[in-house]
Backbone and ligand atoms as CSV (ligand in chain L), in Angstrom:
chain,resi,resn,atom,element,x,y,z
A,1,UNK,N,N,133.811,150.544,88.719
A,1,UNK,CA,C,132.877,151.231,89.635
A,1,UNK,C,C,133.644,151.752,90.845
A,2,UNK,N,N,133.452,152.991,91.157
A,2,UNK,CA,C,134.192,153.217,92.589
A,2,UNK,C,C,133.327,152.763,93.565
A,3,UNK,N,N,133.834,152.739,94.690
A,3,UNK,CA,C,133.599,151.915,95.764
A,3,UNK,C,C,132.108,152.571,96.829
A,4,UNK,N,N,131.587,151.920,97.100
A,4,UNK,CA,C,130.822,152.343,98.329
A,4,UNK,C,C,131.175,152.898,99.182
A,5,UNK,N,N,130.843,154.034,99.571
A,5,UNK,CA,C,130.901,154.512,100.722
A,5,UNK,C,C,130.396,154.254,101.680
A,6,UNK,N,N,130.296,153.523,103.050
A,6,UNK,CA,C,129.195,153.401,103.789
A,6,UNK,C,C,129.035,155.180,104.869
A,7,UNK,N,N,128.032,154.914,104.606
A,7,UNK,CA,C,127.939,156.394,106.013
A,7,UNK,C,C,126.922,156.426,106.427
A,8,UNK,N,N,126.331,155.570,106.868
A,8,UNK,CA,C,125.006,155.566,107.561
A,8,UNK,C,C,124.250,156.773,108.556
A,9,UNK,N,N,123.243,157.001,108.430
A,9,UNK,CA,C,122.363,158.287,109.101
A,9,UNK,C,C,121.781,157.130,110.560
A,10,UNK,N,N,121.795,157.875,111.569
A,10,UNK,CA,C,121.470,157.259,113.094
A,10,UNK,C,C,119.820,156.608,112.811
A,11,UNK,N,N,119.866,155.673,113.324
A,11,UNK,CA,C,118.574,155.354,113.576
A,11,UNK,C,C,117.613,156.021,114.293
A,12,UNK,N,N,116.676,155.975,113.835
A,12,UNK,CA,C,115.292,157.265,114.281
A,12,UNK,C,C,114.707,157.487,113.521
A,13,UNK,N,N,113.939,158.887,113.568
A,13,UNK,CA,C,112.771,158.913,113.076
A,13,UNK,C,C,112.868,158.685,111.568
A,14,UNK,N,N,113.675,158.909,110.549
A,14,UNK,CA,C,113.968,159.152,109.068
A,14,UNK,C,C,114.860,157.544,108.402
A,15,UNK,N,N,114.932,156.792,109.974
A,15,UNK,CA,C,115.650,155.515,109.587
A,15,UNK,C,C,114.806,154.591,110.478
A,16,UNK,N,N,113.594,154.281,110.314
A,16,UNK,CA,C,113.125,153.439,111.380
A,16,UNK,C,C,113.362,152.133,111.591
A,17,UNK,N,N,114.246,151.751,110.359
A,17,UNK,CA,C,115.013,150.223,110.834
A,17,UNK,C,C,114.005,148.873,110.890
A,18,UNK,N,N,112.736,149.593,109.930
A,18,UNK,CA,C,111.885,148.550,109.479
A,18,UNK,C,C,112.612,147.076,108.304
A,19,UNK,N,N,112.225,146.421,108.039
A,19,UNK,CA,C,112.393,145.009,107.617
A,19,UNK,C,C,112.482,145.760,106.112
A,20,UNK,N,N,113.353,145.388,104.999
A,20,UNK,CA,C,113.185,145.854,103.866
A,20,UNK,C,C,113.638,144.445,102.653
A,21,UNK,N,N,112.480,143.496,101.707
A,21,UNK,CA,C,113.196,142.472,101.358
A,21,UNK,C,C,112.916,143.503,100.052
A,22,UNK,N,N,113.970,143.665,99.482
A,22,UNK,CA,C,114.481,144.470,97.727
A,22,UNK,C,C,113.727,144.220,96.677
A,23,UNK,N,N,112.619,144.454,96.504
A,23,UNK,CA,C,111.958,143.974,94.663
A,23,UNK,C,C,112.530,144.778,93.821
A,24,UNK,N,N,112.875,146.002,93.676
A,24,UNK,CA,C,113.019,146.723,92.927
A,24,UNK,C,C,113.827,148.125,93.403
A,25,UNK,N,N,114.355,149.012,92.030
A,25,UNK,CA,C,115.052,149.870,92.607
A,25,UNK,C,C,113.937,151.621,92.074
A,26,UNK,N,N,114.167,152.260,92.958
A,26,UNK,CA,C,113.529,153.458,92.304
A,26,UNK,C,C,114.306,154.750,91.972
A,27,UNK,N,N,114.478,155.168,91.193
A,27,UNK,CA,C,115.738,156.098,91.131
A,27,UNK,C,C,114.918,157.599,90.788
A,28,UNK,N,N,116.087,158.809,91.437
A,28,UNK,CA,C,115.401,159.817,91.745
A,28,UNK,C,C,116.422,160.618,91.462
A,29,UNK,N,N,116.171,162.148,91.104
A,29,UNK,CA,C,116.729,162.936,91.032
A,29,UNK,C,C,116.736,164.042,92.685
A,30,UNK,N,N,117.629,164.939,93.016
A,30,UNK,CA,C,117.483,164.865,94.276
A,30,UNK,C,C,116.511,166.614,94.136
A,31,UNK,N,N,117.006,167.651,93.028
A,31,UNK,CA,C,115.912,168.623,92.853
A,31,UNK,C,C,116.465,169.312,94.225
A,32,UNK,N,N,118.143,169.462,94.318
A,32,UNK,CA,C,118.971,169.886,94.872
A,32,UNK,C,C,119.945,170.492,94.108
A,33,UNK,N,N,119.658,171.328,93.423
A,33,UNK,CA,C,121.345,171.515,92.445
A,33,UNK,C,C,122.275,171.939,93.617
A,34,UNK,N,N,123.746,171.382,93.252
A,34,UNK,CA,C,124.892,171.909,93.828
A,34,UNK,C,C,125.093,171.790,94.798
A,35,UNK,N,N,124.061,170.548,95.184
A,35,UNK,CA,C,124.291,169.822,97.006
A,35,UNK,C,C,125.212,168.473,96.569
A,36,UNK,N,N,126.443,168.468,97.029
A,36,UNK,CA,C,126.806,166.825,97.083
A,36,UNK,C,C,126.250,165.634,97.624
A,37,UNK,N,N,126.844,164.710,97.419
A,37,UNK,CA,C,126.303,163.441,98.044
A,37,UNK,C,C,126.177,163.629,99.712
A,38,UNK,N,N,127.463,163.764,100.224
A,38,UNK,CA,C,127.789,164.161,101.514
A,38,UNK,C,C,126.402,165.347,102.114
A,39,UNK,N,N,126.299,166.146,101.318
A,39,UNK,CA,C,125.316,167.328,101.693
A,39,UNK,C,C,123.594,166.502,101.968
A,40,UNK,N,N,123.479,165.575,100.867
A,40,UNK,CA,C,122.262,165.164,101.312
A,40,UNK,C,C,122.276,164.625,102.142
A,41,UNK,N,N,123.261,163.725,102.271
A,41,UNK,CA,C,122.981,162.724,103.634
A,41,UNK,C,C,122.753,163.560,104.886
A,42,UNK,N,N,123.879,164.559,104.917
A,42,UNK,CA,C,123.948,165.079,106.258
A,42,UNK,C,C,122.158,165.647,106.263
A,43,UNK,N,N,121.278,166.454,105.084
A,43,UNK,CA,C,120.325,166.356,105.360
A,43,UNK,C,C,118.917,165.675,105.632
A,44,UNK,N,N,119.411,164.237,105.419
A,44,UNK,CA,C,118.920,163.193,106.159
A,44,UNK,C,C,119.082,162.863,107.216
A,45,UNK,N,N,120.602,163.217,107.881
A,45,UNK,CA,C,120.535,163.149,109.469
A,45,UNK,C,C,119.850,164.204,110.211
A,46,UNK,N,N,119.874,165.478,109.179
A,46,UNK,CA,C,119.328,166.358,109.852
A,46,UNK,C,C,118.008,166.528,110.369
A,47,UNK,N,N,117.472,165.784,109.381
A,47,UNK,CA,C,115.764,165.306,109.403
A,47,UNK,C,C,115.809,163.964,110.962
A,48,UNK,N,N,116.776,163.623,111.432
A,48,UNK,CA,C,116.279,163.264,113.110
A,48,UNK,C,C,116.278,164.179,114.370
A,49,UNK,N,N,117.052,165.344,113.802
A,49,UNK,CA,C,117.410,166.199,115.064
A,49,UNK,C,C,116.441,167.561,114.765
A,50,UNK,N,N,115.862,167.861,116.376
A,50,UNK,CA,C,115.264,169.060,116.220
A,50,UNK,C,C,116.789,170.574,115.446
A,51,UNK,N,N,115.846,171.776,114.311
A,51,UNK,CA,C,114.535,171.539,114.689
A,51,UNK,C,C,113.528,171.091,113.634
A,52,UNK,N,N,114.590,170.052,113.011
A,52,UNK,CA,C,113.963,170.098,111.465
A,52,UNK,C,C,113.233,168.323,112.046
A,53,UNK,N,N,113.238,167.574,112.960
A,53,UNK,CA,C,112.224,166.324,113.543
A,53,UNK,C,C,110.864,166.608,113.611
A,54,UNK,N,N,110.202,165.648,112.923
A,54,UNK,CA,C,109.077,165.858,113.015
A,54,UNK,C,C,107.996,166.816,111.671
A,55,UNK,N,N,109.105,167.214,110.844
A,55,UNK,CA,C,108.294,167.725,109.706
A,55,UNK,C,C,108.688,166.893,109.021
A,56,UNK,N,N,109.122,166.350,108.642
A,56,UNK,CA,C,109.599,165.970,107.014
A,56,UNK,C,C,110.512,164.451,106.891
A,57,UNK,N,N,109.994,163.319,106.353
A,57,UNK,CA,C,110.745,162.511,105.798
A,57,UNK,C,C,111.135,162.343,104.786
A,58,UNK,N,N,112.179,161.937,104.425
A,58,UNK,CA,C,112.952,161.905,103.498
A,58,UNK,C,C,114.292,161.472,103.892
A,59,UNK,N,N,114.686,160.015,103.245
A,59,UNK,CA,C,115.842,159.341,103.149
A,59,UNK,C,C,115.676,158.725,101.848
A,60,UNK,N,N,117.275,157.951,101.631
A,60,UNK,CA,C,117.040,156.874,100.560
A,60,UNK,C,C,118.247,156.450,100.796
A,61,UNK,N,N,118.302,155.151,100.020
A,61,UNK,CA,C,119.776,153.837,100.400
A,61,UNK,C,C,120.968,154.912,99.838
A,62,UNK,N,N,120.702,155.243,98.987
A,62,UNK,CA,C,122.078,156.049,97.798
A,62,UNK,C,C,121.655,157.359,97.968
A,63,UNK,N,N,123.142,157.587,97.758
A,63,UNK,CA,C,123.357,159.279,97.140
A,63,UNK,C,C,124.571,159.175,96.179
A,64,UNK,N,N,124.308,160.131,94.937
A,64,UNK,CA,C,125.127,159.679,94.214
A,64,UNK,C,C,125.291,160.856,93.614
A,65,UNK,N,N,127.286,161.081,93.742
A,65,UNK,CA,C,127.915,162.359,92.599
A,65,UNK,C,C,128.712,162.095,91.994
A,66,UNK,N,N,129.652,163.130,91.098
A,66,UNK,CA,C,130.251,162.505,90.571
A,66,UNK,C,C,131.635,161.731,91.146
A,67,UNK,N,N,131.768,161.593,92.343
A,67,UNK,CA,C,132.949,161.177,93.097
A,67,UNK,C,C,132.623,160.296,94.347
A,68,UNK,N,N,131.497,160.571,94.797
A,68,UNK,CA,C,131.160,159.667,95.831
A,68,UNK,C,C,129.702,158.547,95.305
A,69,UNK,N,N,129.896,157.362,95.679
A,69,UNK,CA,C,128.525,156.503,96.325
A,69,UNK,C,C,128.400,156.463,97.380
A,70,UNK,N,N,127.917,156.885,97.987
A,70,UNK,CA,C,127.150,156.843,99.664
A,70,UNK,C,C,126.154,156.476,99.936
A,71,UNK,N,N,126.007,155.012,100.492
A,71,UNK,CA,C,125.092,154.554,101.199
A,71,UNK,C,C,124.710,154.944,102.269
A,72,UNK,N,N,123.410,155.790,103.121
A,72,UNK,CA,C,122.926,155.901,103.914
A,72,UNK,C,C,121.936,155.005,104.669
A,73,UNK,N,N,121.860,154.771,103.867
A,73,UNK,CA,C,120.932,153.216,104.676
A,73,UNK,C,C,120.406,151.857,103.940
A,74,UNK,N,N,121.293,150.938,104.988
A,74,UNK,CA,C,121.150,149.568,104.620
A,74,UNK,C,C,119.998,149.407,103.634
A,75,UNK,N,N,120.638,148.016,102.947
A,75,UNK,CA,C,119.585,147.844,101.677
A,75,UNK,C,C,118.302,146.993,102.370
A,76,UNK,N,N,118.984,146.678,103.336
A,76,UNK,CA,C,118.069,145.582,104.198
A,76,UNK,C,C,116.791,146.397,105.063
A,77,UNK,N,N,116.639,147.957,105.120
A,77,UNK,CA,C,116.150,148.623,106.145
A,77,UNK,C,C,115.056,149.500,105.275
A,78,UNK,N,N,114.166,150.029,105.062
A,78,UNK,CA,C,113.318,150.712,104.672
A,78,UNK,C,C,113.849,152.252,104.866
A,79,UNK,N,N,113.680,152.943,103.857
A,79,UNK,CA,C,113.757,154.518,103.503
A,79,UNK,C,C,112.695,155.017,103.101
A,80,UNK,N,N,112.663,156.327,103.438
A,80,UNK,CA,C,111.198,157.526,102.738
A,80,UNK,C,C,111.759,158.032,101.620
A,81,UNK,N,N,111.134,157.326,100.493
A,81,UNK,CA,C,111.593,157.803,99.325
A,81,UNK,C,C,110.707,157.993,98.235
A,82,UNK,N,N,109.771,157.206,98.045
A,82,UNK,CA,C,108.969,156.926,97.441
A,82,UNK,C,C,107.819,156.233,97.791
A,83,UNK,N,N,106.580,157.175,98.251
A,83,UNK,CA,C,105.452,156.861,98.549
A,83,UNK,C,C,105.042,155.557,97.308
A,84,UNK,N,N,104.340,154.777,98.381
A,84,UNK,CA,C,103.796,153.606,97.264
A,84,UNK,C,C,105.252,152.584,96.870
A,85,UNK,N,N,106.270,152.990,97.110
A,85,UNK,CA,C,107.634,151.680,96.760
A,85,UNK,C,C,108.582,151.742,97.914
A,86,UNK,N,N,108.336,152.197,98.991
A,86,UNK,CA,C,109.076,152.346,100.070
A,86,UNK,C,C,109.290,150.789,100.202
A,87,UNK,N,N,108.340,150.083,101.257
A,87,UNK,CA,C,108.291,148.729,101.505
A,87,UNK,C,C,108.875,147.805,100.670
A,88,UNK,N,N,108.667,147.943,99.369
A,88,UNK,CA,C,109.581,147.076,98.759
A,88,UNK,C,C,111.157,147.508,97.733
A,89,UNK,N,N,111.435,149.102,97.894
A,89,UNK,CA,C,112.267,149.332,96.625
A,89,UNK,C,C,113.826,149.478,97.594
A,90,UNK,N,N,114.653,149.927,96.722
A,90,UNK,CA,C,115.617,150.465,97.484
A,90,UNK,C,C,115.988,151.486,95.837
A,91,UNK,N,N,116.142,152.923,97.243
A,91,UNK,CA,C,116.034,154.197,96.436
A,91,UNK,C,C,117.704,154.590,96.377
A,92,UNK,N,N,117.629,155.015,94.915
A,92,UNK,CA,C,119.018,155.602,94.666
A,92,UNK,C,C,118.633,157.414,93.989
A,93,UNK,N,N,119.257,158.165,94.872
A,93,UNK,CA,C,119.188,159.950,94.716
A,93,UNK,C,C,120.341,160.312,93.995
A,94,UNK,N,N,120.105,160.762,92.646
A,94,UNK,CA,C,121.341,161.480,91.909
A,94,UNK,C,C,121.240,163.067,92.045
A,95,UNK,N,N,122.242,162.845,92.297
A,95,UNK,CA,C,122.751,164.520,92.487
A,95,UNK,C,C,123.041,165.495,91.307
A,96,UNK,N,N,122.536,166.748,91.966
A,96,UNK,CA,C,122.136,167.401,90.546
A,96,UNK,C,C,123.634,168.591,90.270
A,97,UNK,N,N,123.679,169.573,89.119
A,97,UNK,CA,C,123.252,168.990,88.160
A,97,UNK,C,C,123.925,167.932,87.440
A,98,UNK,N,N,123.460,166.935,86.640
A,98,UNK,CA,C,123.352,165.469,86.502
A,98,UNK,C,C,124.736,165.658,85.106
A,99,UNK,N,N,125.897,165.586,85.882
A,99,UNK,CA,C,127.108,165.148,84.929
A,99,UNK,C,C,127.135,163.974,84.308
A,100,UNK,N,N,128.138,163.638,83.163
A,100,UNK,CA,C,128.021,162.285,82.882
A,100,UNK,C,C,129.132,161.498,84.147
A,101,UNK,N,N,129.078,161.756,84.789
A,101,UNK,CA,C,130.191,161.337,85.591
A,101,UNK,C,C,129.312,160.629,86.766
A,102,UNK,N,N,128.401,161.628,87.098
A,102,UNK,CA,C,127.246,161.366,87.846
A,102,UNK,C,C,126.520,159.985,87.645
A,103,UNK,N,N,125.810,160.411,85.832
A,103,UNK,CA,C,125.212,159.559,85.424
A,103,UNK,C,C,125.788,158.234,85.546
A,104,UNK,N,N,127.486,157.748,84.702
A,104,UNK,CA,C,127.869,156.908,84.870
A,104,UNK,C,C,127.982,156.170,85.926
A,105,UNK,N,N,128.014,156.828,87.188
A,105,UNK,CA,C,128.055,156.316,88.730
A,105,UNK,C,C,126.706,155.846,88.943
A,106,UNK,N,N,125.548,156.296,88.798
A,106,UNK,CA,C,124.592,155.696,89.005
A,106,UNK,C,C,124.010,154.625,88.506
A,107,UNK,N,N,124.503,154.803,86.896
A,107,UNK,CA,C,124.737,153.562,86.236
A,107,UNK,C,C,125.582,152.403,86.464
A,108,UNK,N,N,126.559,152.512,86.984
A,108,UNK,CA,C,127.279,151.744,87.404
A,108,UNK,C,C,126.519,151.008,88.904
A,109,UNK,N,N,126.118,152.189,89.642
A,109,UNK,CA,C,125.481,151.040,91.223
A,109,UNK,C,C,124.215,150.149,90.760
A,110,UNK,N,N,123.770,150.458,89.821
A,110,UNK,CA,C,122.013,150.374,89.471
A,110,UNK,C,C,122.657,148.827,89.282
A,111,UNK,N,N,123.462,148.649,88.135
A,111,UNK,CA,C,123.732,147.523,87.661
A,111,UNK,C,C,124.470,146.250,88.722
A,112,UNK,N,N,125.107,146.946,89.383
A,112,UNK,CA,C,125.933,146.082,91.009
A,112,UNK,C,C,124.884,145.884,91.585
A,113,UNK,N,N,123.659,146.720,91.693
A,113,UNK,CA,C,122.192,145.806,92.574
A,113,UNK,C,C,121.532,145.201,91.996
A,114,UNK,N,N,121.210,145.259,90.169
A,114,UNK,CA,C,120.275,144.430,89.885
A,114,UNK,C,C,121.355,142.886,89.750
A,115,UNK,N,N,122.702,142.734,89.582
A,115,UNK,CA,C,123.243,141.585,89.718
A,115,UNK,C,C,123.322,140.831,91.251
A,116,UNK,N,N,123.421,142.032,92.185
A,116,UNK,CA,C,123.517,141.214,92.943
A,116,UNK,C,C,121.726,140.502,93.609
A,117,UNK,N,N,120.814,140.863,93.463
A,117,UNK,CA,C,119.615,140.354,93.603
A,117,UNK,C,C,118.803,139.741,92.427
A,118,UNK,N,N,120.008,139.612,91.078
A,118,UNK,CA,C,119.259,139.006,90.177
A,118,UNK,C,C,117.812,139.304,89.925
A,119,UNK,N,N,117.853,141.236,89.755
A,119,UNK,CA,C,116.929,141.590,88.809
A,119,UNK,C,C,117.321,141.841,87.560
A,120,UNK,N,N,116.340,142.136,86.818
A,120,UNK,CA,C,116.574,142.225,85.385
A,120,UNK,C,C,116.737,144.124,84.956
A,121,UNK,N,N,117.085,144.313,83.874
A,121,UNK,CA,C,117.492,145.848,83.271
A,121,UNK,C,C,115.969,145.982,83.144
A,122,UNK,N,N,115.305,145.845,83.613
A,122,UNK,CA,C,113.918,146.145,82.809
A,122,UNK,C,C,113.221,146.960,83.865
A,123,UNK,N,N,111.683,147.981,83.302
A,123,UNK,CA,C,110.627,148.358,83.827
A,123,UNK,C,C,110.430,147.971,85.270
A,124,UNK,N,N,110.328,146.440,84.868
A,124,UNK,CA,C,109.746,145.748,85.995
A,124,UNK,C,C,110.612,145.797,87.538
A,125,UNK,N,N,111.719,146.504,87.379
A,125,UNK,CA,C,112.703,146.333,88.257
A,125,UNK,C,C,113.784,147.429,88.675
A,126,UNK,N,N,113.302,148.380,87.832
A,126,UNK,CA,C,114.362,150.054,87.732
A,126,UNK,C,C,113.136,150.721,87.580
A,127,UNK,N,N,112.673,151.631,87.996
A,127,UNK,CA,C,111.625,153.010,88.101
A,127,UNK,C,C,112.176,154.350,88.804
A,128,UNK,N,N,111.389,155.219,87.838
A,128,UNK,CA,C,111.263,156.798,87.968
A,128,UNK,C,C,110.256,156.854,89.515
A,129,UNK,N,N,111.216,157.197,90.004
A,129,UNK,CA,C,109.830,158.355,91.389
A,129,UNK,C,C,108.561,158.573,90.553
A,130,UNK,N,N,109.315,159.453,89.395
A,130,UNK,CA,C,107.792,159.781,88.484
A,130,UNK,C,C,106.407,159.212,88.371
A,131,UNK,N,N,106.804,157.828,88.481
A,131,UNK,CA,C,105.803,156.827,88.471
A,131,UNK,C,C,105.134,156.938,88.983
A,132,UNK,N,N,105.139,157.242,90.631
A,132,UNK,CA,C,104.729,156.798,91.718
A,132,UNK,C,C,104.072,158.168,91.870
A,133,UNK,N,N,104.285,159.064,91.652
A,133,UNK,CA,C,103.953,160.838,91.738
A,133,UNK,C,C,104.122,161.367,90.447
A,134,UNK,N,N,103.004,161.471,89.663
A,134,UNK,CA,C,103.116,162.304,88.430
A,134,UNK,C,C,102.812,163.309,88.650
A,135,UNK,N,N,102.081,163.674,89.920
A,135,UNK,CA,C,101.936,165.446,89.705
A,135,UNK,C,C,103.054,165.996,89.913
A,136,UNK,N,N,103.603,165.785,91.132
A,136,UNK,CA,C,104.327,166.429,92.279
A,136,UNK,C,C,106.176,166.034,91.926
A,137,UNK,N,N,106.500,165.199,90.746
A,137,UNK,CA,C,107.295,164.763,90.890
A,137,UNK,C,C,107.791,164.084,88.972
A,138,UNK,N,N,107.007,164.940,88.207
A,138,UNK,CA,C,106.866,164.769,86.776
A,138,UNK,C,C,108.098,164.218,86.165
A,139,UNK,N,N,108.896,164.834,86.626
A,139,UNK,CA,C,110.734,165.273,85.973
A,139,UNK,C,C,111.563,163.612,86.837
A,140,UNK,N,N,111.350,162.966,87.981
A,140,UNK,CA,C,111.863,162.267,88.891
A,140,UNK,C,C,112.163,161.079,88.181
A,141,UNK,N,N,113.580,160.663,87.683
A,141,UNK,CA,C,114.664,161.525,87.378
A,141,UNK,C,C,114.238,161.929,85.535
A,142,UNK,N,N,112.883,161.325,85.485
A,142,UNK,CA,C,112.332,161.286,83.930
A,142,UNK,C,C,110.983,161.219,84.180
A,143,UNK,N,N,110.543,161.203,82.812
A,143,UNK,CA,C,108.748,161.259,82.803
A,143,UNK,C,C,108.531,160.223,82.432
A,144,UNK,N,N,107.754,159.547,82.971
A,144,UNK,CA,C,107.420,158.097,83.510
A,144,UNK,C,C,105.857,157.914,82.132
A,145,UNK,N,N,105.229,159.190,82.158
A,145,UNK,CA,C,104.377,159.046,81.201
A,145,UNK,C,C,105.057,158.999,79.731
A,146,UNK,N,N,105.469,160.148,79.704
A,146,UNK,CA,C,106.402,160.711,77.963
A,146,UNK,C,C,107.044,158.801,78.375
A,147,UNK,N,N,107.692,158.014,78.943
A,147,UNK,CA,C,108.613,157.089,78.230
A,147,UNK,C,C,107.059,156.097,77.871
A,148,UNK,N,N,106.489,156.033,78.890
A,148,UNK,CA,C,105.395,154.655,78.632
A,148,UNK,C,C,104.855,155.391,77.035
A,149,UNK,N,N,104.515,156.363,76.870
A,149,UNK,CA,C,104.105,156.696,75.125
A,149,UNK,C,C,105.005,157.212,74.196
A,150,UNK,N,N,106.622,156.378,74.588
A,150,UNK,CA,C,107.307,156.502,73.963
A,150,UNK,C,C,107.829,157.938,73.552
A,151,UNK,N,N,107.964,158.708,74.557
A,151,UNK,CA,C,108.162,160.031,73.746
A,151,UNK,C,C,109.617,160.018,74.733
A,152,UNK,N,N,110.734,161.095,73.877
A,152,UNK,CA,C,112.202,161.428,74.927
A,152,UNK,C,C,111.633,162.466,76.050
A,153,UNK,N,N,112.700,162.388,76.494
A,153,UNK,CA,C,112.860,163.549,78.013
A,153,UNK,C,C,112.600,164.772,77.253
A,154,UNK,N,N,111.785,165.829,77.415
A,154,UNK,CA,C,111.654,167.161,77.085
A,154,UNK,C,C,113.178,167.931,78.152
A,155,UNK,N,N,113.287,167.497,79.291
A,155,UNK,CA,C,114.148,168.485,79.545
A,155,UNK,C,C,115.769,168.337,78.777
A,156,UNK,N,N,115.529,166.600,78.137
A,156,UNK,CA,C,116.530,166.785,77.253
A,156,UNK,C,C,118.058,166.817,78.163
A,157,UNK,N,N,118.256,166.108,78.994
A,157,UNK,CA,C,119.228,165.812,79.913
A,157,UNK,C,C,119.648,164.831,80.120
A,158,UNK,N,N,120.590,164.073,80.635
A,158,UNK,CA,C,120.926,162.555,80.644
A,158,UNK,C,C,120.216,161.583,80.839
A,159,UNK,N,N,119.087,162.260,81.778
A,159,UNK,CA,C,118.206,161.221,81.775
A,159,UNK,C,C,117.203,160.997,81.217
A,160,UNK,N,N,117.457,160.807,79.289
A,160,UNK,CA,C,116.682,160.758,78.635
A,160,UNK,C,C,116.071,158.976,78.576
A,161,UNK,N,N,114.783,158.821,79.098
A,161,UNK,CA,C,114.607,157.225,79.762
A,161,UNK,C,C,115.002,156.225,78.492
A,162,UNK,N,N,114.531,156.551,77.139
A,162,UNK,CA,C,115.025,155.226,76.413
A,162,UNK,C,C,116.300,154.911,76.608
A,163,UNK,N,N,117.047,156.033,76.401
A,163,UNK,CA,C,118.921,155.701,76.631
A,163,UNK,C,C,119.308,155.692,78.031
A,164,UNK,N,N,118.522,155.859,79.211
A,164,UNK,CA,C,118.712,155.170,79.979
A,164,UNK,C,C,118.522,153.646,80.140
A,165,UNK,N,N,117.784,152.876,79.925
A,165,UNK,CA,C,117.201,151.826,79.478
A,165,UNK,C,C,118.015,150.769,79.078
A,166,UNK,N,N,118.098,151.452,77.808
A,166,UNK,CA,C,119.277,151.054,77.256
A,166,UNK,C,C,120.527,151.186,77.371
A,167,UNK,N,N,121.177,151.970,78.527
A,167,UNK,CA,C,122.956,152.037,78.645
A,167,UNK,C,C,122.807,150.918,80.267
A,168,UNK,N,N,121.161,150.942,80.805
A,168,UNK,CA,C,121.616,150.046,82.087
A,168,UNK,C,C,121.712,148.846,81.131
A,169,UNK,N,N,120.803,148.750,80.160
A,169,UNK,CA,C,120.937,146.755,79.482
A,169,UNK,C,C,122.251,146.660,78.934
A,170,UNK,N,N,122.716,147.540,78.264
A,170,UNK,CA,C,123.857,147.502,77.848
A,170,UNK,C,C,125.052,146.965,78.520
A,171,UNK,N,N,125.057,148.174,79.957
A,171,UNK,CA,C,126.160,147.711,80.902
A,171,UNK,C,C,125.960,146.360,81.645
A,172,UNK,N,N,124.507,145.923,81.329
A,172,UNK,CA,C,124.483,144.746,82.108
A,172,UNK,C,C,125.270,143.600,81.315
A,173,UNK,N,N,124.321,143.499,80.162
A,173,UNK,CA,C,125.408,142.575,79.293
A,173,UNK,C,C,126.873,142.461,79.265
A,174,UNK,N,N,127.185,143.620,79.367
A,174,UNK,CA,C,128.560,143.602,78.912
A,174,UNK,C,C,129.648,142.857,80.244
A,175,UNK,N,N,128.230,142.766,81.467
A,175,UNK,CA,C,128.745,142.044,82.911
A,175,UNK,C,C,128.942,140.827,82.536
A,176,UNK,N,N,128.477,140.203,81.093
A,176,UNK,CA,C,128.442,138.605,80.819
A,176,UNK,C,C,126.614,138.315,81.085
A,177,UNK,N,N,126.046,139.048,81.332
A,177,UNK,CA,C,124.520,139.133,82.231
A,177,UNK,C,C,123.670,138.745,80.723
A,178,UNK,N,N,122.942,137.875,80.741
A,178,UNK,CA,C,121.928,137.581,79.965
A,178,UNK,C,C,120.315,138.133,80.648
A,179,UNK,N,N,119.613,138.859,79.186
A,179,UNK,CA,C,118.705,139.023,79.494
A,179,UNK,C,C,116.975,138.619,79.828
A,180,UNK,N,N,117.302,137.127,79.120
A,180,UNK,CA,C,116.288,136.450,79.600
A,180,UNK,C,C,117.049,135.181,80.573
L,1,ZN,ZN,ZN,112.308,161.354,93.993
């Protein structure tokens, strides 16, 4: 796994430095093509300074390309990422469009957080944005409906959810990680 980046965005309005204890992770596509990791963050800092303060939240713990992990904000701190899993998730943003290089990186952090908080590869503990927003947010980073009725990704891209699913259980095991 390459290494963390830390680069934290200032505290304020888009980092309010609320209490955050981790149940779960929510993972997102960022619906940015051809912005790097670096690029989102900076537009998360940008979201404290006029004149973009005051319209729009949007942060999350990760940003992820194919060369950087960048943490923007502590796992310990609450992000706008996901209406309805804010309070309890910590959000990881893949950067588009979604290389396997990408993918593997995200795969790779997903699995360094569910070990280190001793969650499991499962549903109960990795989620699509999709979930949380099926209108507004269908594709985030998969269709949250198409996997619950078993159907693949129509857009037919890495993040097709069964083989996602299955390459996080995979890589978990292969940590020595048992699944029950
Ligand atoms: Zn999202």
């Amino acid at each position: 796994m390459i290494p963390i980046k830390e680069d934290l965005i200032s505290v304020g309005k888009n980092r309010p430095a609320f209490l955050l204890r981790p149940q779960k992770i929510i993972i997102h596509r960022t619906g940015n093509s051809g912005a790097s990791a670096k690029n989102n963050r900076d537009y998360f800092e940008s979201l404290n300074h006029p004149p973009l303060a005051g319209k729009t939240f949007a942060s999350a713990h990760y940003l992820v390309d194919a060369t950087n992990i960048i943490r923007c904000i502590p796992e310990n701190e609450q992000a706008y990422h996901c209406v309805g899993a804010n309070r309890d998730a910590i959000g990881i943003e893949t950067c588009e469009p979604i290389t396997k290089e990408i993918y593997q990186n995200v795969l790779d952090l997903i699995v360094d957080i569910i070990l280190r908080y001793k969650f499991k590869p499962t549903p109960d503990y990795l989620q699509p944005h999709s979930r949380y927003d099926p209108l507004n947010r269908p594709f985030d980073p998969f269709c949250w409906i198409d996997f619950s009725n078993g159907k693949t990704n129509p857009k037919n891209d890495l993040f097709d959810p069964n083989a996602f699913y299955a390459d996080v259980k995979s890589q978990f095991i292969r940590q020595g990680e048992k699944l029950s």
